[in-house]
PDB file of N, CA, C and O in Angstrom:
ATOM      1  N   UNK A   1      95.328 117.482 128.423  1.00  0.00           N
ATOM      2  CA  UNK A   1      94.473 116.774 127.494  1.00  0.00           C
ATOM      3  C   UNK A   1      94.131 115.386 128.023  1.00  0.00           C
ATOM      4  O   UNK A   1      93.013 114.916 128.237  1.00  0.00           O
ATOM      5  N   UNK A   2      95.484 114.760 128.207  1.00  0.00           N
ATOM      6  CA  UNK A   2      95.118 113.473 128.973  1.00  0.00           C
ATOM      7  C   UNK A   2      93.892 113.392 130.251  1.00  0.00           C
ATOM      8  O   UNK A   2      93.185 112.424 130.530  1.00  0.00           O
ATOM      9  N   UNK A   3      93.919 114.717 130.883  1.00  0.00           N
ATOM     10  CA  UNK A   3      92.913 114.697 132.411  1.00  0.00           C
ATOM     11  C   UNK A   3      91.415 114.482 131.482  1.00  0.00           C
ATOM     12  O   UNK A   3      90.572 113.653 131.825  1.00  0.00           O
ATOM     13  N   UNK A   4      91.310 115.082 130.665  1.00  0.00           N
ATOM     14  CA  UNK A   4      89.866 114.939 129.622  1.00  0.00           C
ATOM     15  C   UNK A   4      89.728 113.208 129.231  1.00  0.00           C
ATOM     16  O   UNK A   4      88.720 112.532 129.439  1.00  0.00           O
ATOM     17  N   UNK A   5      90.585 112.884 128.824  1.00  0.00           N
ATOM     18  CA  UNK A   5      90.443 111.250 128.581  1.00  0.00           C
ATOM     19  C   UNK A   5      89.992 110.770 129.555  1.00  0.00           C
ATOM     20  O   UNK A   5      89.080 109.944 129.531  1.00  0.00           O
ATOM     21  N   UNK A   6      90.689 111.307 130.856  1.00  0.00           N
ATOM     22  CA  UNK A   6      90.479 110.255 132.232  1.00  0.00           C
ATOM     23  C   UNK A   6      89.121 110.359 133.088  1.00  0.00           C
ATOM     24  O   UNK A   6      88.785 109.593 133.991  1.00  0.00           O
ATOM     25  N   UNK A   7      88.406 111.485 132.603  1.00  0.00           N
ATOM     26  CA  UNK A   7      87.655 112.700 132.799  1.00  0.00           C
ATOM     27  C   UNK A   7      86.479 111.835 132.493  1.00  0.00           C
ATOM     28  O   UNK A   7      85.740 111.570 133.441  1.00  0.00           O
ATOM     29  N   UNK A   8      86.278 111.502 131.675  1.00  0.00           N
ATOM     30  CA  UNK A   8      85.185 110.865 130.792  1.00  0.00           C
ATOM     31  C   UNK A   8      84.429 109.477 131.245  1.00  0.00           C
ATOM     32  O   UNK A   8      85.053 109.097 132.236  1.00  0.00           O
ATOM     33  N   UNK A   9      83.681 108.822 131.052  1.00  0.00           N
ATOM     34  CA  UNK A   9      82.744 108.405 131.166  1.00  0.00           C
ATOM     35  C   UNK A   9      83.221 106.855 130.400  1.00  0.00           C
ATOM     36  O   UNK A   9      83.066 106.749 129.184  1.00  0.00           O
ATOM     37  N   UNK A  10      83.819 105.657 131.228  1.00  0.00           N
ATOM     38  CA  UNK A  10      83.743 104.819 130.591  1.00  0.00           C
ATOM     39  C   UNK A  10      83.177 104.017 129.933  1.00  0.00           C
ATOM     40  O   UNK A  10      82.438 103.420 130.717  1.00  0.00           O
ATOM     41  N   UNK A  11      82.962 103.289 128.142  1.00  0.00           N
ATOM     42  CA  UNK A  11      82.003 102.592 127.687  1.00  0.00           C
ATOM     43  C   UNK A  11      82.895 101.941 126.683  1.00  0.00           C
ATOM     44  O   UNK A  11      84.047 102.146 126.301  1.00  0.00           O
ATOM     45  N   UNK A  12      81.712 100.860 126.313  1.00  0.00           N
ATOM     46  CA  UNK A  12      81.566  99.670 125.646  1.00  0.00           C
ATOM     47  C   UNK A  12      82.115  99.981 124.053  1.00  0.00           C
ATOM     48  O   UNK A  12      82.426  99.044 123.317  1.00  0.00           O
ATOM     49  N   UNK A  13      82.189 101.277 123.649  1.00  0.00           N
ATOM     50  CA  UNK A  13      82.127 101.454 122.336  1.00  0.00           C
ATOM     51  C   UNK A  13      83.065 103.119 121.986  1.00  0.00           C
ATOM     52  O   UNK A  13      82.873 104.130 122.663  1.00  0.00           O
ATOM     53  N   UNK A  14      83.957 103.050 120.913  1.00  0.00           N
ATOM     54  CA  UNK A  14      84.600 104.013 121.033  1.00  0.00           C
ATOM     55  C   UNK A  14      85.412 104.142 119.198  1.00  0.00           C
ATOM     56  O   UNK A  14      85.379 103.145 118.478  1.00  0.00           O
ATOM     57  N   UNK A  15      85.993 105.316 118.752  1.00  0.00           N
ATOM     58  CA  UNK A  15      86.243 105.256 117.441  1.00  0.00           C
ATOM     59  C   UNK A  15      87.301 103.816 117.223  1.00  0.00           C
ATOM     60  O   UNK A  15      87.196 103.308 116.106  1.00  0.00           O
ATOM     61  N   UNK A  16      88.177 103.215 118.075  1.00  0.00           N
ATOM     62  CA  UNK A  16      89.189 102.292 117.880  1.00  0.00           C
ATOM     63  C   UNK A  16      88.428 101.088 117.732  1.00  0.00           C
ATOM     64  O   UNK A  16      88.958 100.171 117.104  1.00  0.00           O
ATOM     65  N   UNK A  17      87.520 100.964 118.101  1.00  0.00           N
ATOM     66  CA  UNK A  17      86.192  99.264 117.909  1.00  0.00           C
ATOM     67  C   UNK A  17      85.887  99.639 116.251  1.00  0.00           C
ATOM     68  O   UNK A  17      85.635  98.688 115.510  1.00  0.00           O
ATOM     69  N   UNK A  18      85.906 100.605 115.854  1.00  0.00           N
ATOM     70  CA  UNK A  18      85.065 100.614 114.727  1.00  0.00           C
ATOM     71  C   UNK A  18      85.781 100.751 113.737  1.00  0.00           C
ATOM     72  O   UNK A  18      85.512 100.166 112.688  1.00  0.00           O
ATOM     73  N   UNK A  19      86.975 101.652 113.880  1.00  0.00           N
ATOM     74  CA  UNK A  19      88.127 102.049 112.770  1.00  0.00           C
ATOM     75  C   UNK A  19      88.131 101.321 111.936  1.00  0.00           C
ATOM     76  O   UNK A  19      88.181 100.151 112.316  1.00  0.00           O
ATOM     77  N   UNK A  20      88.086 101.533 110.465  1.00  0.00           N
ATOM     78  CA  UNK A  20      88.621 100.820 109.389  1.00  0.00           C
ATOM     79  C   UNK A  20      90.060 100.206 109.112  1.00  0.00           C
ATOM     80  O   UNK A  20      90.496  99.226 108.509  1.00  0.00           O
ATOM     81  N   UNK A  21      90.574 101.236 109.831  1.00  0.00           N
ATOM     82  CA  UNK A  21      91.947 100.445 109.944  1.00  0.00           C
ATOM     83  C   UNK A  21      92.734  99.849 110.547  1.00  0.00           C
ATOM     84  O   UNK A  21      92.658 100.060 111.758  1.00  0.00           O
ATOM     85  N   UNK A  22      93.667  99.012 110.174  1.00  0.00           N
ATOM     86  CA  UNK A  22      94.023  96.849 110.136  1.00  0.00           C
ATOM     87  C   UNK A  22      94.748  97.270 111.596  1.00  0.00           C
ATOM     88  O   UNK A  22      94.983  96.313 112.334  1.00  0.00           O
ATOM     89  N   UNK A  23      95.194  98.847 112.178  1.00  0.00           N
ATOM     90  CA  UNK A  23      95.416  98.911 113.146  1.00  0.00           C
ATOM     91  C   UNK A  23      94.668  98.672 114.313  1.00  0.00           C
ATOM     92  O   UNK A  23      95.219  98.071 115.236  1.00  0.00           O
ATOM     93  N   UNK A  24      93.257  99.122 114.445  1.00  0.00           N
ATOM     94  CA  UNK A  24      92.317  98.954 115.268  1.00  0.00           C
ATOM     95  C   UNK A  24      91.408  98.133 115.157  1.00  0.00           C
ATOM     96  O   UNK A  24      90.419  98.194 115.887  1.00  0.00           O
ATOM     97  N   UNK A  25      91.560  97.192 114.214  1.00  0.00           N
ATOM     98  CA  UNK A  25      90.688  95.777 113.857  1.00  0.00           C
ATOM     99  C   UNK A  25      91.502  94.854 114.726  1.00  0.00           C
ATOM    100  O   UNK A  25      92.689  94.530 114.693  1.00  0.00           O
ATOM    101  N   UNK A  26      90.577  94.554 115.452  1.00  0.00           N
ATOM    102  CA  UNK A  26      91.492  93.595 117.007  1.00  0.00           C
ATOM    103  C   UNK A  26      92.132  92.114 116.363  1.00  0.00           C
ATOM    104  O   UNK A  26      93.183  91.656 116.814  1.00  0.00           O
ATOM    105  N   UNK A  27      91.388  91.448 115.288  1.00  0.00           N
ATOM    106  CA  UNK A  27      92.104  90.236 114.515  1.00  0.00           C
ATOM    107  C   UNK A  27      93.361  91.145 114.064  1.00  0.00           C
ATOM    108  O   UNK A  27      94.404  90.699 114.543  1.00  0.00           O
ATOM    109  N   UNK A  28      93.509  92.077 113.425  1.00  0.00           N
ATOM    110  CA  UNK A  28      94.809  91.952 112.470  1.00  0.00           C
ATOM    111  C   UNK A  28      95.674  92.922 114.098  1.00  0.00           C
ATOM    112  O   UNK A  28      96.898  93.038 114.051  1.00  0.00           O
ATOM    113  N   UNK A  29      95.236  93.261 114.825  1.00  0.00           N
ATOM    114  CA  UNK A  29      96.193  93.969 115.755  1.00  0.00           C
ATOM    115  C   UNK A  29      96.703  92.756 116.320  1.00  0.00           C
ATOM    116  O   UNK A  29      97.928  92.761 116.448  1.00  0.00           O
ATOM    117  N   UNK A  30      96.083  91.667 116.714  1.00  0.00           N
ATOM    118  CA  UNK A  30      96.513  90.219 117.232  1.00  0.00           C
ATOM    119  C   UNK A  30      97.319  89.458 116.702  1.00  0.00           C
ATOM    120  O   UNK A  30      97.942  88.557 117.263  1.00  0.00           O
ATOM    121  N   UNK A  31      97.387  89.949 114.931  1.00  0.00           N
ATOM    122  CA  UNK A  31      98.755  89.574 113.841  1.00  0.00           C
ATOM    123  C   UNK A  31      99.716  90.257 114.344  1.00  0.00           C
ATOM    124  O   UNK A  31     100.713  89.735 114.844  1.00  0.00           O
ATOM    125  N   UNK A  32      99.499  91.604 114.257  1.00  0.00           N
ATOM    126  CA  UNK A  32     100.577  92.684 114.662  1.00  0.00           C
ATOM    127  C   UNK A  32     101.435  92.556 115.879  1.00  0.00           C
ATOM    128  O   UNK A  32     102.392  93.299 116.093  1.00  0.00           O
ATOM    129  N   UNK A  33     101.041  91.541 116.704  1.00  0.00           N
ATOM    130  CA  UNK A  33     101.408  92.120 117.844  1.00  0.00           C
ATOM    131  C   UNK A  33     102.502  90.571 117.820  1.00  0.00           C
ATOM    132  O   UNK A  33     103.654  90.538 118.255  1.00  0.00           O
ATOM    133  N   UNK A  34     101.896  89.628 117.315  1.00  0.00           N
ATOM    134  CA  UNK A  34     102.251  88.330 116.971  1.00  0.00           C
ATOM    135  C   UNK A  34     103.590  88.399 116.699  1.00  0.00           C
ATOM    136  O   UNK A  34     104.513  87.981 117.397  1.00  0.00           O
ATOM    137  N   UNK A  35     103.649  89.086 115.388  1.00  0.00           N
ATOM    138  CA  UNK A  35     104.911  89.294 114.500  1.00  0.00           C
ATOM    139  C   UNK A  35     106.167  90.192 114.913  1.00  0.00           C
ATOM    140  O   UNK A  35     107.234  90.343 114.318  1.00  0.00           O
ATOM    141  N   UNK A  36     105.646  90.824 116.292  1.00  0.00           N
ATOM    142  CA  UNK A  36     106.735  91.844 117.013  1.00  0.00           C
ATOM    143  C   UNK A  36     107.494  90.972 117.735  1.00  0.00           C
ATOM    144  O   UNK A  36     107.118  90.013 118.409  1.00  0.00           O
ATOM    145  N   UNK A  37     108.799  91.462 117.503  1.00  0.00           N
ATOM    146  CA  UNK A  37     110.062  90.467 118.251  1.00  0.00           C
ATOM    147  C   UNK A  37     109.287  90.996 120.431  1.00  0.00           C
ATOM    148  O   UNK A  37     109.193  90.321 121.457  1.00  0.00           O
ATOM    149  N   UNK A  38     109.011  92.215 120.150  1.00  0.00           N
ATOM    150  CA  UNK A  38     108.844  92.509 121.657  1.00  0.00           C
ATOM    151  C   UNK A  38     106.933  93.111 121.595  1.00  0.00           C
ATOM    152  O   UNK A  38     106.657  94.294 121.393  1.00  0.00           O
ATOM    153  N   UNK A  39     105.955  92.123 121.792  1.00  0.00           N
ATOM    154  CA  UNK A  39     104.682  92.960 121.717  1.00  0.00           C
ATOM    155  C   UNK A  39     104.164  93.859 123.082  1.00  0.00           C
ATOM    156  O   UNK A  39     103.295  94.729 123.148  1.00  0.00           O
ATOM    157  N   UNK A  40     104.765  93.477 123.794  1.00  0.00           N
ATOM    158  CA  UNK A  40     104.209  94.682 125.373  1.00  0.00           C
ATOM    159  C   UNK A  40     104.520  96.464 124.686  1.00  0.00           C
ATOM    160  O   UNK A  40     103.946  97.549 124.590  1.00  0.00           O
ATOM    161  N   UNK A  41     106.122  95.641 124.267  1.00  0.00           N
ATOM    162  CA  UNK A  41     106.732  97.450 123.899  1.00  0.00           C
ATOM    163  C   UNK A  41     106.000  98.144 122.656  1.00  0.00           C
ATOM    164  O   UNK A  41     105.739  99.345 122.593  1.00  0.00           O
ATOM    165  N   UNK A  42     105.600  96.796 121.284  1.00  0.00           N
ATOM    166  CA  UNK A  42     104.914  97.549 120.364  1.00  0.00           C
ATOM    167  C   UNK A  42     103.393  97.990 120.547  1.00  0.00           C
ATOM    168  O   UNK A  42     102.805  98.673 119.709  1.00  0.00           O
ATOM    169  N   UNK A  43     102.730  97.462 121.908  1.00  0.00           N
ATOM    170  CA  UNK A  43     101.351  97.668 122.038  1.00  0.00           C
ATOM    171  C   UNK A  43     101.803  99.671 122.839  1.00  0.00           C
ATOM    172  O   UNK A  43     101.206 100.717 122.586  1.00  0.00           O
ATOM    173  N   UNK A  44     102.801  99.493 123.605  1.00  0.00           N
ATOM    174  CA  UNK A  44     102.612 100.898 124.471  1.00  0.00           C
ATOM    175  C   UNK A  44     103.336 101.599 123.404  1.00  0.00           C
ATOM    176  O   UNK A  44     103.242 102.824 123.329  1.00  0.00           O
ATOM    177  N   UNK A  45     103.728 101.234 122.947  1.00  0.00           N
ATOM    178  CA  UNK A  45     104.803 102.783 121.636  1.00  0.00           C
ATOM    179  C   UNK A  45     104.339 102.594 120.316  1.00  0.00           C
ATOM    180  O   UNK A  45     105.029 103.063 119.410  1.00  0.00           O
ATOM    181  N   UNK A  46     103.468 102.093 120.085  1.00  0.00           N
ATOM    182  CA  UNK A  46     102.606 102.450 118.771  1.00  0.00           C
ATOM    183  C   UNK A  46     101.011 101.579 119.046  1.00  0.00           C
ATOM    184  O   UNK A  46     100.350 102.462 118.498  1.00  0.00           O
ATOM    185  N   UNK A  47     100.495 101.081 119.251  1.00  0.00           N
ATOM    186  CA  UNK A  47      99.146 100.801 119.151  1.00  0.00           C
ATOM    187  C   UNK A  47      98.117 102.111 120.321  1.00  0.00           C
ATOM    188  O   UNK A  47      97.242 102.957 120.140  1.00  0.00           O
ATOM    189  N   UNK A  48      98.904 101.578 121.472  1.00  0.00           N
ATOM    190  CA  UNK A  48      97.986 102.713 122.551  1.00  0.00           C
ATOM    191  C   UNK A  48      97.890 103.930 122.218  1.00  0.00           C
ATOM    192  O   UNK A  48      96.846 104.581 122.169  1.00  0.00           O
ATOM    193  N   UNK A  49      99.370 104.434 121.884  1.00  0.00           N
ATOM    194  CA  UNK A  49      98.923 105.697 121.449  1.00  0.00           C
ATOM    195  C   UNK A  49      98.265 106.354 120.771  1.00  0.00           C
ATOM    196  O   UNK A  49      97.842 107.502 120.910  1.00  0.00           O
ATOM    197  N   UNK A  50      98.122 105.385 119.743  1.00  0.00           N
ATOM    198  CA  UNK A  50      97.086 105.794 118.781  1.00  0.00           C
ATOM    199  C   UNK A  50      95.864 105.636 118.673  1.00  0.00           C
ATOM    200  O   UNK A  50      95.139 106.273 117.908  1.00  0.00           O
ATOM    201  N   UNK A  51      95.389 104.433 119.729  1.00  0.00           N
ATOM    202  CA  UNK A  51      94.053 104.281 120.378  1.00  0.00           C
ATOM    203  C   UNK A  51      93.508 105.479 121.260  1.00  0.00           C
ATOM    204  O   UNK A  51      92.372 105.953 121.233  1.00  0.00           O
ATOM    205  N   UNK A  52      94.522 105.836 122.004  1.00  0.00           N
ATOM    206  CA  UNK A  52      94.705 107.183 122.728  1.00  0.00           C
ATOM    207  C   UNK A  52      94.077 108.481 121.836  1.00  0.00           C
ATOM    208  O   UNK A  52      93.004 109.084 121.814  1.00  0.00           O
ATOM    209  N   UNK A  53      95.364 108.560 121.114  1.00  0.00           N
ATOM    210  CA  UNK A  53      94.577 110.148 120.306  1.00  0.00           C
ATOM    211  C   UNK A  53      93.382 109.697 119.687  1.00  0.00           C
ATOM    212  O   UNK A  53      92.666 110.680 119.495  1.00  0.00           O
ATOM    213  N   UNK A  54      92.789 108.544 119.247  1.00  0.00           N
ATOM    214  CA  UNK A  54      91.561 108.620 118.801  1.00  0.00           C
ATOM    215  C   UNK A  54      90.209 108.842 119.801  1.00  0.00           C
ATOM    216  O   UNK A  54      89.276 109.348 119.178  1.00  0.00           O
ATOM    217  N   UNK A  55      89.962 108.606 121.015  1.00  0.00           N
ATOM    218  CA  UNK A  55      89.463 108.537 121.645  1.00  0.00           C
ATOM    219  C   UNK A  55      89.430 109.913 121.678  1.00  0.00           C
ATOM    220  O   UNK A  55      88.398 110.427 121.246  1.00  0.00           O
ATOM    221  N   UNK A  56      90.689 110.960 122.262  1.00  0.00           N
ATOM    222  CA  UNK A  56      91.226 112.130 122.601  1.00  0.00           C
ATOM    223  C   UNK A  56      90.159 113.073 121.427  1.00  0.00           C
ATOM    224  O   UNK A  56      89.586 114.115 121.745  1.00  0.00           O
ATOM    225  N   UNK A  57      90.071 112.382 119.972  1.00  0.00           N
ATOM    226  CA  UNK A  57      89.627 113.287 119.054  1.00  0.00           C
ATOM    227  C   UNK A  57      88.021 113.005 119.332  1.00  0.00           C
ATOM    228  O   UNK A  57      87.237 113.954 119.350  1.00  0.00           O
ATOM    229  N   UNK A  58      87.524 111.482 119.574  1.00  0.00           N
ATOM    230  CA  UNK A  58      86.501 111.550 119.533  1.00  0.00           C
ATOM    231  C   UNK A  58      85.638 112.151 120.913  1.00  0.00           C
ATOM    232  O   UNK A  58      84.421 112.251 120.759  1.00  0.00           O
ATOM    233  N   UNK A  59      86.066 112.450 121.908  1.00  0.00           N
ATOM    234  CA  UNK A  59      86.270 113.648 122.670  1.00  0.00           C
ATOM    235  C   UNK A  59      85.659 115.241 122.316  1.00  0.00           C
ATOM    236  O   UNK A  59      84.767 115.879 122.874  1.00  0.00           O
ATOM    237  N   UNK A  60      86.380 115.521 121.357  1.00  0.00           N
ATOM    238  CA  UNK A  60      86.423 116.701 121.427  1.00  0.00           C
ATOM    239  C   UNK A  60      85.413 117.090 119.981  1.00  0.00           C
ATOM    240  O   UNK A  60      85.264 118.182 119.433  1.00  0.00           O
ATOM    241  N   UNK A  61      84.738 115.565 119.589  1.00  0.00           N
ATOM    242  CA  UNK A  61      83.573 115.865 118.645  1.00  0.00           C
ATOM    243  C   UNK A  61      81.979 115.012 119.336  1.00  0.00           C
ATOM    244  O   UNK A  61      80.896 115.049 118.754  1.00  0.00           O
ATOM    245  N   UNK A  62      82.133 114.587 120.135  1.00  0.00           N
ATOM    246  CA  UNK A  62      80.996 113.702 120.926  1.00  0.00           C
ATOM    247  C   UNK A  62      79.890 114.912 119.835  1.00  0.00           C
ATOM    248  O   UNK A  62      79.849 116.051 119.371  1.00  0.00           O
ATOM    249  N   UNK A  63      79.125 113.572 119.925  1.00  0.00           N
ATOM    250  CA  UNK A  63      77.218 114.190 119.453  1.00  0.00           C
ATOM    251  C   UNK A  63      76.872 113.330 119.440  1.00  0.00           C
ATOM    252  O   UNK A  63      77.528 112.322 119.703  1.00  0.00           O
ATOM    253  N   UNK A  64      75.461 113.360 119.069  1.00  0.00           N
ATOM    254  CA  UNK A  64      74.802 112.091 118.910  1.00  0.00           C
ATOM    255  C   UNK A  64      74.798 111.312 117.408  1.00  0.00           C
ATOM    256  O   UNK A  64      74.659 110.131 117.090  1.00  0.00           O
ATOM    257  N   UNK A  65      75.088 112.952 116.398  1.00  0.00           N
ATOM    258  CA  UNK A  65      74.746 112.614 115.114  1.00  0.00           C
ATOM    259  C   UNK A  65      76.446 111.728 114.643  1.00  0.00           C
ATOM    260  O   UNK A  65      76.583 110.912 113.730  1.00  0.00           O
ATOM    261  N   UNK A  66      77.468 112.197 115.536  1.00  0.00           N
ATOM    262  CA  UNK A  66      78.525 111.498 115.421  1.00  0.00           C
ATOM    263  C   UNK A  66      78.562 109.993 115.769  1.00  0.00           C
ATOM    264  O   UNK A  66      79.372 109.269 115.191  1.00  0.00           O
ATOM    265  N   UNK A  67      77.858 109.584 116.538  1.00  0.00           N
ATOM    266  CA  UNK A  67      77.868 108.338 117.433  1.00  0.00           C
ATOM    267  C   UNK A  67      76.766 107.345 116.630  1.00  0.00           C
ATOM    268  O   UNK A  67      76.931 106.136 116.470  1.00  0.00           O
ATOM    269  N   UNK A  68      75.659 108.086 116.183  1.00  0.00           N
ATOM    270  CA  UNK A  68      75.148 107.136 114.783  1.00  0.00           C
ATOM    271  C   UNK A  68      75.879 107.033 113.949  1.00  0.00           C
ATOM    272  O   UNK A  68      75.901 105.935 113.393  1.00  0.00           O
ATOM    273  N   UNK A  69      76.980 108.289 113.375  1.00  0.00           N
ATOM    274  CA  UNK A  69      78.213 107.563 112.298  1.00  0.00           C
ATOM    275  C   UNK A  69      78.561 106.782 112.511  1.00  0.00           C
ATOM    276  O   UNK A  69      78.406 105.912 111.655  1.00  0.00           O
ATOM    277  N   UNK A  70      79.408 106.334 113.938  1.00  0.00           N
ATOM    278  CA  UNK A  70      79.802 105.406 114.187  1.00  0.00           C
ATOM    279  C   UNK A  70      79.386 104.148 114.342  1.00  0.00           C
ATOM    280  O   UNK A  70      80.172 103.206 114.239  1.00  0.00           O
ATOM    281  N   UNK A  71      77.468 103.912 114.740  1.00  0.00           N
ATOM    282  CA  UNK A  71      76.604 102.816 114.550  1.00  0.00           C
ATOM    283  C   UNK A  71      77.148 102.392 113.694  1.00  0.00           C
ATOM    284  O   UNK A  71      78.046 101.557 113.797  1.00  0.00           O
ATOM    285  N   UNK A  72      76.400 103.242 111.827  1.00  0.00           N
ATOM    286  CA  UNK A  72      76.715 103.116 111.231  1.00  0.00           C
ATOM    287  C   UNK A  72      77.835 102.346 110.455  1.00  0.00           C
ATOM    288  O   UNK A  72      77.747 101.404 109.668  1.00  0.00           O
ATOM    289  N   UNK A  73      78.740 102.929 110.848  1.00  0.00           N
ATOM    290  CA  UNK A  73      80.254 102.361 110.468  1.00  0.00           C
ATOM    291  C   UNK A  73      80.632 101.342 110.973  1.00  0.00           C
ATOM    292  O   UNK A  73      81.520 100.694 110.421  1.00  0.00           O
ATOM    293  N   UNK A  74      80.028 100.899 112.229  1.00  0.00           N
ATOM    294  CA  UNK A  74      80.165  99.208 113.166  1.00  0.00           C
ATOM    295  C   UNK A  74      79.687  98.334 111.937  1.00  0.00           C
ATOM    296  O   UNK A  74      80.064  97.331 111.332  1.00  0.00           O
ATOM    297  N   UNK A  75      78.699  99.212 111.894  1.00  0.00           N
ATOM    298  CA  UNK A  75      77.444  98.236 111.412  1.00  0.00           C
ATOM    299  C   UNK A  75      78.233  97.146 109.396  1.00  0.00           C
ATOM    300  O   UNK A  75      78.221  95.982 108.995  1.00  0.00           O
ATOM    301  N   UNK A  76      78.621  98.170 108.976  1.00  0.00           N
ATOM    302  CA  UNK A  76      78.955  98.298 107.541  1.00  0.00           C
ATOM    303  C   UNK A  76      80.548  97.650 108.190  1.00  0.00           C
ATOM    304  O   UNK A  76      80.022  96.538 108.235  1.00  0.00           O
ATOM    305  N   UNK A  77      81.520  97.467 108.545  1.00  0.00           N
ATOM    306  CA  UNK A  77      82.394  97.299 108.838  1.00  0.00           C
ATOM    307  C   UNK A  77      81.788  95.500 109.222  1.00  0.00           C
ATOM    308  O   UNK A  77      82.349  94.595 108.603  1.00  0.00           O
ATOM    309  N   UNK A  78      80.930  95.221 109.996  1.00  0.00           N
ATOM    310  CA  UNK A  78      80.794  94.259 110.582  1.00  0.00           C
ATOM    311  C   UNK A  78      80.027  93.248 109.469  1.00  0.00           C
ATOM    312  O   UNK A  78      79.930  92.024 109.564  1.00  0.00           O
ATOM    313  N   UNK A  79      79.524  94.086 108.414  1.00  0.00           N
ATOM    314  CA  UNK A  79      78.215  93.188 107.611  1.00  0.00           C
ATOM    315  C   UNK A  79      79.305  93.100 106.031  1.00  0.00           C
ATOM    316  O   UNK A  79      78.850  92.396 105.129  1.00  0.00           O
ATOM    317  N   UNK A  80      80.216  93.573 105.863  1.00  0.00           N
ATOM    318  CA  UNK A  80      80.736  93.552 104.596  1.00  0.00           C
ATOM    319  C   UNK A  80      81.770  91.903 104.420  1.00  0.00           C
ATOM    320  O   UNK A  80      81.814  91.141 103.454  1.00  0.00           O
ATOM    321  N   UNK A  81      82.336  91.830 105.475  1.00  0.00           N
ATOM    322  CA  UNK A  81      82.844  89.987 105.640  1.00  0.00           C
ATOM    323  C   UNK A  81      81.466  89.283 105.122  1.00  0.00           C
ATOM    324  O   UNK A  81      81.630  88.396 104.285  1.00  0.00           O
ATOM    325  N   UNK A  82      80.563  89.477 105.391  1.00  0.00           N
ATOM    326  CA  UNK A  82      79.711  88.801 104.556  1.00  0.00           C
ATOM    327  C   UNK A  82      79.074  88.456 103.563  1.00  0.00           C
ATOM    328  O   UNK A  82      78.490  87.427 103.222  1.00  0.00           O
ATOM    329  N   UNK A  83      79.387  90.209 102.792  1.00  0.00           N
ATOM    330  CA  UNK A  83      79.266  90.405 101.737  1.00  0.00           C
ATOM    331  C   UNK A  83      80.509  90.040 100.446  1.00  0.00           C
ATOM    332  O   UNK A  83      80.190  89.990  99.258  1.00  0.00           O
ATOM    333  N   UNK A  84      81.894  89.813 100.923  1.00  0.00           N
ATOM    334  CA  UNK A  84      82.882  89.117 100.163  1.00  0.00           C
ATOM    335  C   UNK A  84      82.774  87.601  99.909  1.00  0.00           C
ATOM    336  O   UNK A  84      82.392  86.669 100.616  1.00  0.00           O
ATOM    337  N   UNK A  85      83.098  87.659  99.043  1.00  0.00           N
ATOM    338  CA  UNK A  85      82.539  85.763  99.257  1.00  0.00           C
ATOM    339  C   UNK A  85      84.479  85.517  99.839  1.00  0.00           C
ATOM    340  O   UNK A  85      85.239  86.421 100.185  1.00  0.00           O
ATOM    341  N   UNK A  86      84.769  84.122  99.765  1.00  0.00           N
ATOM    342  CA  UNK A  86      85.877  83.791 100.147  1.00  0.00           C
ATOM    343  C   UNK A  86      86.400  83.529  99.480  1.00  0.00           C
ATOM    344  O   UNK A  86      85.942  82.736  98.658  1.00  0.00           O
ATOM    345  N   UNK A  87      87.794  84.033  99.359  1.00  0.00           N
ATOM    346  CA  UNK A  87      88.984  83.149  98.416  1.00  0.00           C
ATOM    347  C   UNK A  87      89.839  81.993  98.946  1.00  0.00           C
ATOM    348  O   UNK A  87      90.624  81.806  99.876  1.00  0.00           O
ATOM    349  N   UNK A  88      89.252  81.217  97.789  1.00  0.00           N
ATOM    350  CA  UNK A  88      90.041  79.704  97.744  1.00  0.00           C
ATOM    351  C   UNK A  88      91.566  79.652  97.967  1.00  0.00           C
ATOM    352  O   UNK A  88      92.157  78.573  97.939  1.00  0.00           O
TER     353      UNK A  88
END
């Protein structure tokens, strides 16, 4: 499975840039990694890997109509901080 990851076509944009979650949002992974007594070990035994299988899945669904979801989801992910106002 891994030779398919390696296999592939490197780029700019991938499901872990876009993810909704505080795992793959690079500010709060930069908390995460902060708050680890050891962050090298918590980036390779829980963040990569899971950057890993996502890639691995988005792999094995590539399209185009998938990859506008993901526009999409940049897009709405990136424009909604703007849409919260701020708490005092």
């Amino acid at each position: 499975m891994l030779s398919l990851f390696f296999a592939a076509t490197a780029g700019a944009y991938g499901p872990p840039r876009h993810h909704g979650s505080c795992l793959h949002n690079l500010q709060e992974e930069e908390k995460l990694l902060g708050s680890q007594p050891d962050p090298d070990r918590y980036y390779r035994e829980v963040i990569l890997p899971h950057k890993l299988s996502m890639n691995l899945d988005y792999l094995d669904r590539v399209s185009l109509s998938y990859d506008v979801l993901l526009v999409f989801r940049t897009t709405c992910t990136l424009l909604v901080p703007l849409w919260t106002p701020k708490r005092q």
